[in-house]
N, C-alpha and C positions, 0 to 999 in steps of 0.2 A: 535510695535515701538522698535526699538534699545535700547542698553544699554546705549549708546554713546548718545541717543538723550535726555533720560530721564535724564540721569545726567547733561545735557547742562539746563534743564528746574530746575534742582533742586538747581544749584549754581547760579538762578538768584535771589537769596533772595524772593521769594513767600513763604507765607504759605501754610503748607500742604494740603490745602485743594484746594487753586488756582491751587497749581503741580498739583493735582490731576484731578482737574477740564480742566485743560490746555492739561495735557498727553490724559486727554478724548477725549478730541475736534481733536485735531491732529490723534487720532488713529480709528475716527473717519470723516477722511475730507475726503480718498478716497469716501465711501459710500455719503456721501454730495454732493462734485460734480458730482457724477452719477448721483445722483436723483436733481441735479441741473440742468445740463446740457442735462438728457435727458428726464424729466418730467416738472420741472418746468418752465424751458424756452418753450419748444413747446407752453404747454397753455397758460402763457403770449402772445407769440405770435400769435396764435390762436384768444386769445380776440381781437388783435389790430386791425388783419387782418376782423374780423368783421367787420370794418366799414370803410374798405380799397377796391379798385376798382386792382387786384393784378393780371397781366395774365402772371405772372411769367419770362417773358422774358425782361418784362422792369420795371422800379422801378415803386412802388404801389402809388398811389392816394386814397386823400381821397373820401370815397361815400358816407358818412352819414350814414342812418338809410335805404339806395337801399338793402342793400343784405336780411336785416330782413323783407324789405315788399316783396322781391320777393320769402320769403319762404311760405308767406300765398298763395300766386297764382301759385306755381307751382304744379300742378297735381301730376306729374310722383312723389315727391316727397311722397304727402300719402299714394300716391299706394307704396313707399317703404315702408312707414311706416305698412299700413296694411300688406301686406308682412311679415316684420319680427316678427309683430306681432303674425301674425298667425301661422309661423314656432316655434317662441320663447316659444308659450303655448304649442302647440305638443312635440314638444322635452322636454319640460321642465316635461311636467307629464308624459310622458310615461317616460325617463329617471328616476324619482326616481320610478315609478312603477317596472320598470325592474330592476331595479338595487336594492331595497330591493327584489325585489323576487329570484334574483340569491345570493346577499347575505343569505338570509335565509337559501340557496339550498345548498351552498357551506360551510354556518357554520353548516350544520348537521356533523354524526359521519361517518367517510369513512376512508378509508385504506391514509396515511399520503400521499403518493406519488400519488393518483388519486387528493386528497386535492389539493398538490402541482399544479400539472398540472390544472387544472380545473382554480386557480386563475391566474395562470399566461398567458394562454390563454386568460380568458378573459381581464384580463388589458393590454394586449399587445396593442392592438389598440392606448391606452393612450399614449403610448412609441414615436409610429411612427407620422410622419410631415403628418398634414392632406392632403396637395398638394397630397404628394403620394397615400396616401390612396385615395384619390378622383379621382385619375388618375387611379387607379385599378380599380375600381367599374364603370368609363366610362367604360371602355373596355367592363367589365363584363356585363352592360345593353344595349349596341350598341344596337341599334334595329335588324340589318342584319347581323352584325356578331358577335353579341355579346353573351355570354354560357348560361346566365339566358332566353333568345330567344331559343336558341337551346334547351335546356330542357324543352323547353316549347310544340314547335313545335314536341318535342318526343312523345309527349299523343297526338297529333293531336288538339292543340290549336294556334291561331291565334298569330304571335307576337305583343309585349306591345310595344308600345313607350315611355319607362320609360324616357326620357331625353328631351322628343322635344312637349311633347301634356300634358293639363291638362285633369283630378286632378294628372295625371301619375309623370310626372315632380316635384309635390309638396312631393307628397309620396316618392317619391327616396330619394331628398335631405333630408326629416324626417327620414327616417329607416337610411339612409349612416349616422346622426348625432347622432343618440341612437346608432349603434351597435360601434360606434369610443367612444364615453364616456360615456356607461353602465357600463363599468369598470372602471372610476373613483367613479363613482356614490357606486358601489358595495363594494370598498375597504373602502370608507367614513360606509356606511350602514354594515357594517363588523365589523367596528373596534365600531361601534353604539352598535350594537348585542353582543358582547364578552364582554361592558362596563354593563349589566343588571345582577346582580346578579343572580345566579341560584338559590340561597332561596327562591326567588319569584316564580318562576316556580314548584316549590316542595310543596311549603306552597298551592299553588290555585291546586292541583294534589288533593292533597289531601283533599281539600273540592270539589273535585269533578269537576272540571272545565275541559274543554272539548280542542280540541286543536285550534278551533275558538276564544274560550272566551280568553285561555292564549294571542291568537295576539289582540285580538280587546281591554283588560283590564289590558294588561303588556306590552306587545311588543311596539305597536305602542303611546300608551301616552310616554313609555321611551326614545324612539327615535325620539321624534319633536325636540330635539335640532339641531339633526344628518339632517331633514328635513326642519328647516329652513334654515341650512348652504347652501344645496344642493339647495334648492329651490332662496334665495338670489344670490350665486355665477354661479347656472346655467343661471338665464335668465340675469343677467347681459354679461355674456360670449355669450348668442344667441342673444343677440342682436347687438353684433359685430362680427357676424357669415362673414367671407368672401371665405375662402379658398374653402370650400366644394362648396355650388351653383358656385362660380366661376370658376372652374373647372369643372365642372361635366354638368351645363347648362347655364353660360356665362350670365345668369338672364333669361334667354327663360321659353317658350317662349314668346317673348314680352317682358313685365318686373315682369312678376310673380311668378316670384324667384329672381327678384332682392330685394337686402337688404339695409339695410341705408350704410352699410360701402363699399359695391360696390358702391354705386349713388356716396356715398363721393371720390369713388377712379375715378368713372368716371368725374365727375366734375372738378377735382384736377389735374389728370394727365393725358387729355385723352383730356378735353374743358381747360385748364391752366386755370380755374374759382379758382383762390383760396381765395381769399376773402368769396364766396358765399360756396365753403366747408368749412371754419374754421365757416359762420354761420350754416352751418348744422349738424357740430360737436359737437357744444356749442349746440345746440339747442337738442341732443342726448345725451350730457353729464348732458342737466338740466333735462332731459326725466329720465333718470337712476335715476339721485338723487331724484327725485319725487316716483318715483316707490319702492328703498328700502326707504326711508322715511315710506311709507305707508305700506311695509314691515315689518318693524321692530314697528312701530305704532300699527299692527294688533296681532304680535306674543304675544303679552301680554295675547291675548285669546284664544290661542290654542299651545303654547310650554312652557311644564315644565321641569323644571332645577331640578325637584327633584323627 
């Protein structure tokens, strides 16, 4: 805020503590109407359209309680739901699995600049727009012209149809989604590792502890904080997975790689159903608040803060 504005606030006769309170609010209103304008309105509007009949080209109607009973009867819809479930648990464990393991790998002792290079490599991925990265890796699994086919067909093996045939198509989009955020996973599990005293390490050396017992009786109780972060922020993030399956297999084939946030984006922009995607959004949005609920319910038994 200006100098010019604060002194406009302080020759209005307020107490110190209103100016102060007031300069808050104003230097504070940009961020406000951000989060007014581009969070808080959509889900307003989101609820309303729930129970609106909305095909976007002409003004909305109400429908009552239509769009909530046509979510028990749509099929395609659980089959999204299984879907992302089953992509959401795979990525989600093997993600902290890989990711403390390269953290482990990369906080050993090495020469400062292989260090350097090593991290940076791996969180590059994090850097770049998944689109792209997802349009890479089509190329690279094309069945017939694609390079992981051609090295394949090098040893005299059959090519995969990594994009267009199950279970091939599930596994693509799982590996494409760990090796794109292993490396966030890894810099979290990093900065986990470097936070554990090294007293601890020295002290259990010393009574003789082996290098399993230090991970299984220091390491990993130290770093459930580091794992519940990961484990809350990743499945809420796959579960609004779009970019990767949508690019790489368009939901194929069939719809088993489609996800809740593509069915939403087919629905919405594709059948102008927008009514019946704001209840599927709502109905995704209570799914998440359910799931960390029982999250954060369960961490009491298994993450220590000390």
């Amino acid at each position: 805020m200006s100098s010019s504005g604060l002194a406009a606030v302080r020759h209005r006769g307020l107490s110190d503590r209103a100016q102060e309170g007031l300069a808050g609010y104003l230097m504070s209103l940009p961020a406000l109407l951000t989060l007014t304008t581009f969070i808080l309105v959509p889900i307003v509007a989101s609820l309303v359209l729930v129970f609106m009949d909305y095909p976007l080209l002409t003004p909305p109607v109400w429908a009552g309680l239509g769009n909530l009973r046509h979510l028990f009867l749509d099929k395609r819809l659980w089959l999204c739901y299984w879907n992302t479930l089953y992509l959401t648990t795979s990525i989600m464990i093997l993600n902290n699995v890989v990711g403390l393991l390269l953290a482990m790998g990369v906080n050993r002792t090495m020469p400062r600049l292989i260090r350097y290079f090593l991290r940076s490599s791996l969180f590059f991925p994090v850097l770049t727009t998944t689109s792209s990265l997802a349009l890479v890796w089509s190329f690279l699994l094309t069945k017939d012209r694609g390079v992981v086919n051609w090295l394949i067909g090098q040893v005299g093996l059959a090519p995969v149809p990594w994009l267009s045939r199950l279970p091939w198509a599930r596994y693509s989009v799982i590996l494409f989604d760990l090796w794109r955020g292993c490396g966030f996973s890894m810099v979290l599990y990093l900065a986990g590792l470097q936070g554990i005293p090294e007293g601890l390490y020295e002290a259990a050396k010393i009574d003789g502890a082996n290098r399993w017992q230090l991970t299984r009786h220091i390491t990993l109780p130290l770093i459930t904080p580091t794992l519940f972060f990961c484990a809350v922020m990743g499945s809420i993030a796959s579960f609004q997975m779009f970019d990767g399956p949508f690019v790489m297999t368009g939901g194929g084939p069939g719809d088993t790689t489609r996800t809740i946030s593509m069915y939403i984006y087919e629905i919405a922009f594709q059948r102008f159903q927008m009514g019946y995607a704001s209840a599927i959004a709502v109905l995704l949005l209570v799914f998440l608040l359910i799931l960390t609920v029982i999250q954060f319910r369960l961490a009491d038994r298994w993450v220590h803060y000390e």
